[in-house]
N, C-alpha and C positions, 0 to 999 in steps of 0.2 A: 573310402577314397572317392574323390569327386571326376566323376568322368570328365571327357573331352566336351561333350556334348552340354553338359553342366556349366563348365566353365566359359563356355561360350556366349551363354544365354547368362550366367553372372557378368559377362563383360557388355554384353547389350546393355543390359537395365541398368548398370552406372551408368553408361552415356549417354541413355534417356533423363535420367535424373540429371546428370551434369547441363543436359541439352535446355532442360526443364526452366534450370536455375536462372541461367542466361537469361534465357527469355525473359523470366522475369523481373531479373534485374535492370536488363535493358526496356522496359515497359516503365519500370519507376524511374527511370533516368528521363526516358519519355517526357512522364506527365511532370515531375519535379521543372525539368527545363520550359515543358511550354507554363507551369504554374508562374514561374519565375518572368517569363518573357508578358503573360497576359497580368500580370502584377505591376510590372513596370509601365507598357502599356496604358493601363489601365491609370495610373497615379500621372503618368505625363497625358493625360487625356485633362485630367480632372485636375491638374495642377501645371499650367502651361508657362508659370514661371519660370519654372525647376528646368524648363530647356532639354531634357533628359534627349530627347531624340537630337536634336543639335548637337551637344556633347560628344556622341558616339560618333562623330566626323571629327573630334576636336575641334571646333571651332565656336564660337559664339554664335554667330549666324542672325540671330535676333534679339531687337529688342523687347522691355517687357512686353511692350503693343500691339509684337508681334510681326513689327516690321525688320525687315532685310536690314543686317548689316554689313555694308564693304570693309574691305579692306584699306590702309593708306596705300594709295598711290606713289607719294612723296615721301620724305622724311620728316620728319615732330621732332621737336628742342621743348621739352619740360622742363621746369623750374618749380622742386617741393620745396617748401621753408620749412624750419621746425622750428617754431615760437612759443620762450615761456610767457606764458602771460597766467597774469593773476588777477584777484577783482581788485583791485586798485592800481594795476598798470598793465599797460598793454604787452611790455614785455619785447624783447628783443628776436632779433631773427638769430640765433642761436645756430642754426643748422642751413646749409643751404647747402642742397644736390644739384646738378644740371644734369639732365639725363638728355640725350641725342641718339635715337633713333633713323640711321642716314638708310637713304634710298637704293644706297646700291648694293644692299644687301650685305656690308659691312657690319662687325660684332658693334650691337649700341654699346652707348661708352656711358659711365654716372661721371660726372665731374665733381670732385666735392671744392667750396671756397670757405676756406679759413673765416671765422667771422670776427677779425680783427686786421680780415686783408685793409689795405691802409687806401682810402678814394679821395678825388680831390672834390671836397662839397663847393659847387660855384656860388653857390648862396651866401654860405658862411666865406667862402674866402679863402679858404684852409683846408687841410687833409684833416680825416676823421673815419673812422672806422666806418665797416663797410653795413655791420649789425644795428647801427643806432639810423638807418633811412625808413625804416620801417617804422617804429616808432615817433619817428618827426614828419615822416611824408607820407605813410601807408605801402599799402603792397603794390600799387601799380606804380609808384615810385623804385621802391625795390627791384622789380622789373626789369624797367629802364633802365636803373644803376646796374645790371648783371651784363645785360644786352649790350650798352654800350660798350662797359669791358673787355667783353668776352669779343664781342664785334664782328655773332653769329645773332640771327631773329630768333626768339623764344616764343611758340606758338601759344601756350598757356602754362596757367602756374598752380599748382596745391599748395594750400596753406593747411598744418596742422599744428593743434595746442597739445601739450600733455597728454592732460586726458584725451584727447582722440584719436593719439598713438598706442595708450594702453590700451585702448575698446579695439580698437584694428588689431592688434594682437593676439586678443582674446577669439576676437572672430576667426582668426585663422586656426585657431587653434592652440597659439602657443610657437615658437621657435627652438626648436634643437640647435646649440652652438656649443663650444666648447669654450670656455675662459679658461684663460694664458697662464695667468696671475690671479693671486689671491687681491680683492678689491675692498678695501674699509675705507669710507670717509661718513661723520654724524656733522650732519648740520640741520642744529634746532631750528633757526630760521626760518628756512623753509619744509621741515618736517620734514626733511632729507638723509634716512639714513640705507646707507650700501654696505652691504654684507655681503660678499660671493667669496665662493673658495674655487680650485683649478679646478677642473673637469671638465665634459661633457654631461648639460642638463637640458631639459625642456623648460622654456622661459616664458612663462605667462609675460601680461601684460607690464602687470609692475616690474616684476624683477626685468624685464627687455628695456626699462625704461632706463631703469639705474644703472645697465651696463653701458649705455648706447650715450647718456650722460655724463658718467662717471671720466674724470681729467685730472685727479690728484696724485697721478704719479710719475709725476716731473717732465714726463712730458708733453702735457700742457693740450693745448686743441690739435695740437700736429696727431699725439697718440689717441685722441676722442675721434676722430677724422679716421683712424684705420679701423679702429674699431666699429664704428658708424660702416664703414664700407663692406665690412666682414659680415656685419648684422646681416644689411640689409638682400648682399649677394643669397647669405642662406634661406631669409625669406622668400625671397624671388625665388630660389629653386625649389623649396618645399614647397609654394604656392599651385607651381605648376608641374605640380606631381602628379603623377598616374592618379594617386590616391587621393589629389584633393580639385584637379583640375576642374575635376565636372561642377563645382563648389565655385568656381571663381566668380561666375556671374551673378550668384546670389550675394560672394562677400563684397562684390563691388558695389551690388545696389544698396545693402546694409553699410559701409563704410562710406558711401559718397554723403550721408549726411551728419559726417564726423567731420568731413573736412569745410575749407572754404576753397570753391575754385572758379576758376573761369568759363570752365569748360563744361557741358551737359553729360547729363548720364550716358545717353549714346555716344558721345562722343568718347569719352572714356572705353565704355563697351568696345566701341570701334577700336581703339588702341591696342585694348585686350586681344579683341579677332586678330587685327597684324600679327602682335607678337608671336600668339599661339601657332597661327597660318604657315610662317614663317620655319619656324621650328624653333622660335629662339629660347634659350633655359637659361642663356649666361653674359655676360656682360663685363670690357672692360672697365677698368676703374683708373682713377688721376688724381691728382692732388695739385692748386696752382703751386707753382716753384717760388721758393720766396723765404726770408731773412725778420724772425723776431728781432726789430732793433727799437730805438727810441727816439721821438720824434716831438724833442723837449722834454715832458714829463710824461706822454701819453706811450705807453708800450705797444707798437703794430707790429702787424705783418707784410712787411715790404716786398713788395712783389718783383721779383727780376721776371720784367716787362719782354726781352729782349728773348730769352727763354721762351719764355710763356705764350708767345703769340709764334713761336717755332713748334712748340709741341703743339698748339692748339692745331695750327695749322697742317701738322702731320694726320693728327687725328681726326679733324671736322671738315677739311678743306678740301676737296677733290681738286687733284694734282695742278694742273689747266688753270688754277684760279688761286693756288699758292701765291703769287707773284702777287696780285693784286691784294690778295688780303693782308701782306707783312707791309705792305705800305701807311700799316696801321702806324708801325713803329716809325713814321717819319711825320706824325704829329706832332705839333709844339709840347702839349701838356706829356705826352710818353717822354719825348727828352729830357724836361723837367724832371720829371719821376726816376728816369735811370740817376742822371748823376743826382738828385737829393739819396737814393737809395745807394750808391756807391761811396758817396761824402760820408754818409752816418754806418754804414757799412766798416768803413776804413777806421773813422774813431772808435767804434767799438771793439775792434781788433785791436785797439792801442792799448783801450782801458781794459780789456780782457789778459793782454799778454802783462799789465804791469798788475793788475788786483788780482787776477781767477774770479772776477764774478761782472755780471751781465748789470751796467751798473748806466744809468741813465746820465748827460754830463752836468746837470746840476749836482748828481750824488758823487760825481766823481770828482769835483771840487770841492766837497766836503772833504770826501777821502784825503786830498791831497793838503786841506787844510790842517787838517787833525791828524793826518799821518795813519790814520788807525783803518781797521777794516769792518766794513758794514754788512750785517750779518742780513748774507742774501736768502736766507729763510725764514723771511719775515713775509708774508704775503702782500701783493699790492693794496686787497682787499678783504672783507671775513666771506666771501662765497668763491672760492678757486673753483666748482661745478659749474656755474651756469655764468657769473657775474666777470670775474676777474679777468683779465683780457691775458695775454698769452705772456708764460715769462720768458723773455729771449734768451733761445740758447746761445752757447759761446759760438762767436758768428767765424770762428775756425771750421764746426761741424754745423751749417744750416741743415735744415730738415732737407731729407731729400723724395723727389716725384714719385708717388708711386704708381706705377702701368703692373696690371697682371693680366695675361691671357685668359 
């Protein structure tokens, strides 16, 4: 039997041994931590790219040179394009974002414009889609055409091709989204084929291409347009994730010579610093307000003008300076534009409620002639992905704005 005196002296020497362990444990926790801390150190010593000491404030801070970056002051109005171009054409402005970064600390806003919204070319005389100025006049044309409209300043612009979308993609790593719908459209033409099924996946570069492309199901650039918006919000938050943030400066300097733009690498950098500074991770989104109709035999997107410079001006206009901005809408060419968009507005509600189908008025005197009906499933053109401009829905249900928090 084990005395008192035993027992006591067994209960010492465990909590020598327990004491022991500690100790040693906490010694390797020790030397692990400062390995860890003189490794990082040490790689941001010898690699002053990588920024690593900057990062751990969040912010950019510097360029590669080493110099100081501020922050903005003011607000930024960006303007990306996303253009297919190919070796024998240059290719359309396909895509166009307005992103507005405002000063007073308000959620920035992406604006998307339809690329079949309907402009008046002064040159040509005539209205013409909004995607064919870029290919007749280049991008500081483009520009111009947005600014005006919009009839806020664009400080600079990103131009991206295809491929410089998929390579930014890849640099990021890939995108986590979820698709809605099952997605199939093959078009040999362009060695274009889209294959996705519903779920949640990780989207390399190509497959993000063909989602963010893809408008074969029915409804047209209005539904490429939400889907574009959804993309790009989940990039934007996975970009500036805990886990990928301290990465941004290097995928900027690696993606700035993907793109074409106005603006220098610092100055971009600089962009970055705000947003991060700031704490922004999220942004709202909009769509301009407006009516697929026909404008002779060309299919646009008619803009309700009257709308559209009310929302802008909720969104981009500090309150004080509302007044003065809707005085947009008392230009000769806006009033033009409402009643041609209310005149072809109202026929097409004639020829919709007497056919069911979205029918331009030369076809409609067909129809009227032959009595028969013209099978509105016939495509305007053989590319409905990139080419075919938008099929007007029945102008009972126009597309409607979308604003999300």
């Amino acid at each position: 039997m084990q005395t008192a005196e035993g027992s006591r002296r067994s209960k010492l020497s465990a909590a020598k041994k327990r004491k022991k362990i500690l100790i040693i444990v906490l010694a390797a926790l020790a030397v692990f931590t400062l390995s860890v801390g003189a490794t990082i150190g040490i790689y941001a010593l010898r690699h002053p790219e990588s920024n690593l000491f900057g990062w751990f404030g969040s912010k950019v801070k510097q360029s590669a040179e080493g110099e100081d970056l501020p922050t903005l002051s003011g607000g930024f109005n960006l303007l990306a394009v996303g253009v297919d171009e190919r070796n024998d054409d240059l290719g359309r402005s396909d895509t166009m974002l307005f992103f507005s970064l405002p000063a007073d600390g308000d959620s920035p806003l992406m604006l998307s414009v339809p690329r079949d919204t309907m402009i008046w070319d002064a040159e040509a005389e005539d209205y013409d889609r909004i995607n064919n100025v870029y290919p007749e006049h280049g991008m500081e044309a483009t520009v111009s055409t947005v600014q005006n409209l919009l009839g806020v300043p664009i400080d600079g612009y990103i131009k991206i091709n295809i491929e410089g979308f998929v390579e930014l993609v890849n640099i990021l790593g890939g995108v986590t989204i979820t698709v809605d719908e099952a997605m199939d459209y093959d078009d040999p033409y362009q060695d274009l084929h889209i294959h996705l099924q519903p779920g949640e996946m990780l989207m390399d570069g190509q497959t993000a291409m063909e989602y963010v492309r893809f408008r074969a199901d029915g409804t047209g650039d209005i539904g490429r347009i939400a889907r574009q918006q959804k993309f790009i919000k989940a990039a934007v938050s996975q970009a500036f994730s805990a886990g990928k943030i301290s990465k941004l400066p290097s995928l900027i300097r690696q993606g700035f010579s993907m793109v074409e733009t106005n603006l220098s690498l610092k100055q971009l950098l600089t962009l970055a610093n705000t947003v991060i500074s700031k704490g922004i991770s999220d942004f709202d989104t909009a769509t301009l307000p407006g009516d697929g109709l026909y404008y002779g035999e060309m299919a646009l997107y008619m803009l309700r003008l009257d709308e559209m410079y009310e929302m802008l001006a909720d969104l981009l206009i500090p309150t004080d300076q509302e007044a003065d901005y809707l005085q947009l809408l008392e230009q000769n060419w806006t009033s033009e534009y409402i009643a041609l968009h209310d005149a072809k507005l109202q026929i097409a509600q004639q020829i919709w409620a007497e056919t069911g189908m979205s029918l331009s008025e030369a076809q409609y005197a067909e129809w009227l002639a032959g009595h028969h009906r013209i099978d509105p499933g016939v495509p305007v053109t053989e590319d409905p992905v990139t080419a075919a401009p938008i099929e007007p829905t029945p102008p009972t249900e126009p597309p409607v704005t979308v604003i999300t928090p």
